[in-house]
Backbone as a ProteinNet text record, in pm:
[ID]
protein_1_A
[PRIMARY]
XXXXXXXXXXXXXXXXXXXXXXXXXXXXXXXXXXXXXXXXXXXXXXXXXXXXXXXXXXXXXXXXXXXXXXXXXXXXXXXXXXXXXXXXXXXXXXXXXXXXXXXXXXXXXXXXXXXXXXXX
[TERTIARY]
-5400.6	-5374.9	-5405.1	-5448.6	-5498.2	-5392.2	-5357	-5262.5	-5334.6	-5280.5	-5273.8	-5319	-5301.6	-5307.8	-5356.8	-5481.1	-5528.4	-5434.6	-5417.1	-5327.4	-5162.3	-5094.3	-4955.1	-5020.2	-5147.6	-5156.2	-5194.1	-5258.4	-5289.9	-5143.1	-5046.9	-4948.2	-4842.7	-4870.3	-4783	-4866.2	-4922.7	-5040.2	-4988.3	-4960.4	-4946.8	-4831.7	-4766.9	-4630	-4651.2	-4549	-4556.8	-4504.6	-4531.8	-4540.9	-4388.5	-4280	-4144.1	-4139	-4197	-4147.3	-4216.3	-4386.6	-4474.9	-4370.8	-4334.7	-4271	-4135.9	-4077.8	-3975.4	-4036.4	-4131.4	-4209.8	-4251.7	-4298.2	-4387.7	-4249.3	-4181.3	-4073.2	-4010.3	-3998.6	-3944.2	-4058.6	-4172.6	-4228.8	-4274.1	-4261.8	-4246.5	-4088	-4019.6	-3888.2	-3860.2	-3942	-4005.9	-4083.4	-4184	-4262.1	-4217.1	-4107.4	-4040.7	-3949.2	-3939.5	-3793.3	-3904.2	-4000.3	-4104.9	-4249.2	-4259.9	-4362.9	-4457.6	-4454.6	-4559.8	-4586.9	-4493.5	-4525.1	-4682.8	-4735	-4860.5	-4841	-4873.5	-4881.3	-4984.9	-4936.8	-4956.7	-4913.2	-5008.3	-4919.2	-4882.7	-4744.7	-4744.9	-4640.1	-4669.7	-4597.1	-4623.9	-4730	-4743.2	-4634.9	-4659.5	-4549.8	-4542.7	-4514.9	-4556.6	-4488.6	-4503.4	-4451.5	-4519.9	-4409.4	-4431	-4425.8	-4512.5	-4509.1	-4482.2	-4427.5	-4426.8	-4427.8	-4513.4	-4545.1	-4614.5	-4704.1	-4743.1	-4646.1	-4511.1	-4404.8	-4359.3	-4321.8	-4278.8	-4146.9	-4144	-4016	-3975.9	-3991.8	-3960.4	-4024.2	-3956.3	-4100.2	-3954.7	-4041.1	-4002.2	-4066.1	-3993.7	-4068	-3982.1	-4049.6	-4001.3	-3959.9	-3860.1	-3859.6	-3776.2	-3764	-3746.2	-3597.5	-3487	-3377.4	-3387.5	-3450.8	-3361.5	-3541.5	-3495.9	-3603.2	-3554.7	-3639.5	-3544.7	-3646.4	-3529.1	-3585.4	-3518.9	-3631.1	-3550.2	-3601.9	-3578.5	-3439.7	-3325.2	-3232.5	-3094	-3061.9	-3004.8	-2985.7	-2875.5	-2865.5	-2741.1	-2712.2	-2754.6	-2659.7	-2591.3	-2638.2	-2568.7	-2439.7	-2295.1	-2221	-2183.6	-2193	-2197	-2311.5	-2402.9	-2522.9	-2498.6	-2453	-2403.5	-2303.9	-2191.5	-2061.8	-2160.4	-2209.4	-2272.6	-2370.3	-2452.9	-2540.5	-2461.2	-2327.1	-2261.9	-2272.2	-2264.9	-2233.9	-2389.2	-2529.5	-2621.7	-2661.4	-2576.7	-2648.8	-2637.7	-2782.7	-2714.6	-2718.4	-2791.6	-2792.3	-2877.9	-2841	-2845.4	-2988.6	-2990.1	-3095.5	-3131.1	-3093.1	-3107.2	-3092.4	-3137.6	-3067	-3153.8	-3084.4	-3105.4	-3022.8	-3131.9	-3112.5	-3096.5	-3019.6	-3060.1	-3132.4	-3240	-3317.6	-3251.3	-3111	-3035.4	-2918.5	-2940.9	-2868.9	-2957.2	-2933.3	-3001.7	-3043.2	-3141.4	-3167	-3153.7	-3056.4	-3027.4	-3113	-3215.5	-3342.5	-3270.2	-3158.2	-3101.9	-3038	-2988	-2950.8	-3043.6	-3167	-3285.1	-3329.4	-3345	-3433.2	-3320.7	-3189.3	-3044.7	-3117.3	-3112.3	-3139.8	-3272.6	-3422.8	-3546.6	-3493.5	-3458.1	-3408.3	-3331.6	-3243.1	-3150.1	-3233.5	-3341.5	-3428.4	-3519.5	-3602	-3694.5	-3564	-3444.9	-3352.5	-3356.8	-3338.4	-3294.2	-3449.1	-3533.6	-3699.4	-3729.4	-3715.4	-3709.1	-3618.9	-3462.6	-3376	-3415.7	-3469.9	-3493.9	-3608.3	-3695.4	-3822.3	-3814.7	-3663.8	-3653	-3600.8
1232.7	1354.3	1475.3	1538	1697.2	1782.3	1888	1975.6	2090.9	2124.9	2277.1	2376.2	2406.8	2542.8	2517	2548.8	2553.8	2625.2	2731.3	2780.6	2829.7	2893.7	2952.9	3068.1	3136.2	3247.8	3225.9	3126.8	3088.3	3055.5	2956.4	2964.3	3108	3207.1	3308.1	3383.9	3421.9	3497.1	3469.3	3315.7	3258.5	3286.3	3382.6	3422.2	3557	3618.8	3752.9	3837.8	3952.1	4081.3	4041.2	4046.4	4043.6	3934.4	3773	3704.9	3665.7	3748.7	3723.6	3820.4	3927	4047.9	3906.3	3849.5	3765.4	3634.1	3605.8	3456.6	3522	3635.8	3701.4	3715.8	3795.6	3799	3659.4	3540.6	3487.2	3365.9	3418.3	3313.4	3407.8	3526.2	3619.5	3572.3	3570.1	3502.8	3397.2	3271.1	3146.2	3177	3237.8	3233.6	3279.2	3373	3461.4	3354.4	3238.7	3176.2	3075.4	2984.1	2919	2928.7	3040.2	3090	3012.1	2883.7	2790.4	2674.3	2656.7	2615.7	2670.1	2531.7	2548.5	2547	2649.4	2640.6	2545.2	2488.5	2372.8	2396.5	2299.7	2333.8	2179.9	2143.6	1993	2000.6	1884.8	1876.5	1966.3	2026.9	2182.6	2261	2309.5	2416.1	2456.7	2539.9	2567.5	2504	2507.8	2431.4	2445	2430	2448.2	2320.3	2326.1	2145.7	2227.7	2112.2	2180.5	2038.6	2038.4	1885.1	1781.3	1832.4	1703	1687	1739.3	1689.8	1797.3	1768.3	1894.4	1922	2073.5	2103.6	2140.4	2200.7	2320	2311.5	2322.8	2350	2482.5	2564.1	2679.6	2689.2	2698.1	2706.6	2838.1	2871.6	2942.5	2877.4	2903.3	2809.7	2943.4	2899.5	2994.1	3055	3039.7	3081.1	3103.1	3072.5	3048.8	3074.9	3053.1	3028.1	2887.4	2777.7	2657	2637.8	2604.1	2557.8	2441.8	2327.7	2199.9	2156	2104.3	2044.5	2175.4	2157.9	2196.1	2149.7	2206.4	2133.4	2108.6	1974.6	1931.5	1926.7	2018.9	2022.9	2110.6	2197.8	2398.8	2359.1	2373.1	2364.8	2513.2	2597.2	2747.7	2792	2746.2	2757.5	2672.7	2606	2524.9	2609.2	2562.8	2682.7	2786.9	2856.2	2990.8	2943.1	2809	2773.8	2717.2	2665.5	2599.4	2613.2	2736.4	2811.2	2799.7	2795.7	2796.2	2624	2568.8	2388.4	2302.3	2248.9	2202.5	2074.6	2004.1	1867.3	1844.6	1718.9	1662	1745.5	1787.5	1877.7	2006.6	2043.6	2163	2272	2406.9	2537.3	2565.9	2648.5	2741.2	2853.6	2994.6	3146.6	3153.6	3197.9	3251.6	3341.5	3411.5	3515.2	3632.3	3657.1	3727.2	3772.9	3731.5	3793.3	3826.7	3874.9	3961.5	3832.1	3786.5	3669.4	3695.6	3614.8	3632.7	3582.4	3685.7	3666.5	3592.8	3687.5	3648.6	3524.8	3476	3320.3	3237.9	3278.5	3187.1	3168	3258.3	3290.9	3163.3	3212.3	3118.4	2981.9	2947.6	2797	2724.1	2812.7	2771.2	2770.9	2824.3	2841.2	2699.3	2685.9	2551.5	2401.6	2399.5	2325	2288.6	2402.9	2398.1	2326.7	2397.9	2302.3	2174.7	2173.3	1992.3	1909.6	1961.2	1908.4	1882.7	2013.7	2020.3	1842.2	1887.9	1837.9	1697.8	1669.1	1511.6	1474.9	1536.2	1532.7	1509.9	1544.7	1501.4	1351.5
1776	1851.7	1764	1810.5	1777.8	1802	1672.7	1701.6	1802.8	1887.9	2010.2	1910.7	1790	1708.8	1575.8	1552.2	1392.6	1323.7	1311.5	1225.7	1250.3	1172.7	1223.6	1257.9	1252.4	1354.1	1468.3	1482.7	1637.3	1739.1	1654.5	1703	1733	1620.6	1672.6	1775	1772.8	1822.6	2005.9	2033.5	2159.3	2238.6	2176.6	2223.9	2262.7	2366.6	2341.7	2217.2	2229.7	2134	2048	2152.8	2065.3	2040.6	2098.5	1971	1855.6	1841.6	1757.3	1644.1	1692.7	1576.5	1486.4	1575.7	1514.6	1447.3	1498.8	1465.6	1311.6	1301.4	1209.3	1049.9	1085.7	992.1	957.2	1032.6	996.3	893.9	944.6	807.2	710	720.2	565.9	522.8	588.1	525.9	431.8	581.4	474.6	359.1	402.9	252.4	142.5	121.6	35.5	-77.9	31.9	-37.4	-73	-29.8	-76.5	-124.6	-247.9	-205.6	-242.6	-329.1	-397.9	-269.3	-152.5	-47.4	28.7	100.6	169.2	325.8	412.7	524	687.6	689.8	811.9	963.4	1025.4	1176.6	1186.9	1205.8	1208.7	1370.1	1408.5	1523.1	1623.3	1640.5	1740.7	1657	1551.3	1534.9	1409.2	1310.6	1196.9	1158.9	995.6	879.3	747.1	638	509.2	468.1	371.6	287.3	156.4	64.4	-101.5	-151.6	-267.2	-299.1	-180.9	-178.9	-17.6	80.8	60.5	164.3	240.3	433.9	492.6	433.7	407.3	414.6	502.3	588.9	699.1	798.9	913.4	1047.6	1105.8	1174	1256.6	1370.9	1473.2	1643.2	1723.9	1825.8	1930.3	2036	2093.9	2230.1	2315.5	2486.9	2560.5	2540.4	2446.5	2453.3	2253	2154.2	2048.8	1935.3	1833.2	1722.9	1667.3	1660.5	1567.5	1462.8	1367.2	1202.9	1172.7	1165.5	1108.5	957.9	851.3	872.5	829.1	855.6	789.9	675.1	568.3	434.3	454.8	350.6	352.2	190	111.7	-5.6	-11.3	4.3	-42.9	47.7	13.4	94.6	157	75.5	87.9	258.5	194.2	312.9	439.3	414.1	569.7	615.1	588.7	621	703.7	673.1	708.5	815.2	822.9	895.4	1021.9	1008.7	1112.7	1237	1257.7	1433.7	1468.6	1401.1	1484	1486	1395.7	1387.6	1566	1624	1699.9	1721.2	1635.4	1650.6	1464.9	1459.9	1341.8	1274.3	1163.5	1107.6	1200	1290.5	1334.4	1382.3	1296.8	1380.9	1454.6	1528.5	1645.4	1608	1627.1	1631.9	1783.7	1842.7	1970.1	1955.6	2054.6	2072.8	2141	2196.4	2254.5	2102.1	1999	1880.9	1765.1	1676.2	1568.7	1502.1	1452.5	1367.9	1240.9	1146.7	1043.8	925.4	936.4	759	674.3	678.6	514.9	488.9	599.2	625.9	603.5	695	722	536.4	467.6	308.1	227.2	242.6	157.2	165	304.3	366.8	331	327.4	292.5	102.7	78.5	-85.7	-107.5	-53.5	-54.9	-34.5	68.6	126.1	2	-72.8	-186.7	-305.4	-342	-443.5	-396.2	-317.2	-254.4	-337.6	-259.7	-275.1	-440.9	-517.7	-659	-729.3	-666.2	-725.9	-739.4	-635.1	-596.8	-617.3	-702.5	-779.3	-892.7	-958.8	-1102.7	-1158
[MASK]
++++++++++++++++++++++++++++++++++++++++++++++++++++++++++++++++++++++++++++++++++++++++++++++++++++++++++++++++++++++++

């Protein structure tokens, strides 16, 4: 199977205006917290690999933004990730509340430790 979208701009690009503006910040977000990460479209949907391996995928959907996986080391970063987790590895932003960058950057940061950690 062939992915729908050569790149993550083709994929943002496919949305309207406000959620390309949110799609857009939130992988300057990603990239900020991963920046030695390589960008992919896996699954129809963006994603960061670091070391050959996905870390991250980020999507739009009609109510929310989701980013899987969820880390499960930072206990600090969960706590804080809790209220948007909704099923095993995954948040959800709603699109009807302010999306929290600074959450999203903690969590891709926590995601790259995990990846690191378990490389050594």
């Amino acid at each position: 199977m062939t992915d729908a979208f050569g790149t993550i701009d083709d994929y943002i690009s496919s949305f309207p205006a406000d959620i390309q503006l949110i799609l857009t910040e939130v992988r300057r977000t990603v990239r900020r917290a991963a920046p030695a990460a390589e960008e992919t479209i896996s699954y129809q949907m963006p994603a960061l690999t670091l070391n050959g391996r996905a870390l991250v995928h980020f999507a739009a959907w009609k109510h929310h933004i989701g980013m899987y996986p969820v880390p499960t080391a930072d206990e600090a970063v969960g706590q804080e990730l809790a209220p948007y987790v909704a099923a095993r590895g995954t948040a959800r932003f709603p699109l009807d509340e302010p999306i929290p960058y600074d959450l999203i950057e903690r969590m891709v940061t926590a995601l790259v430790q995990q990846r690191l950690g378990a490389a050594e």
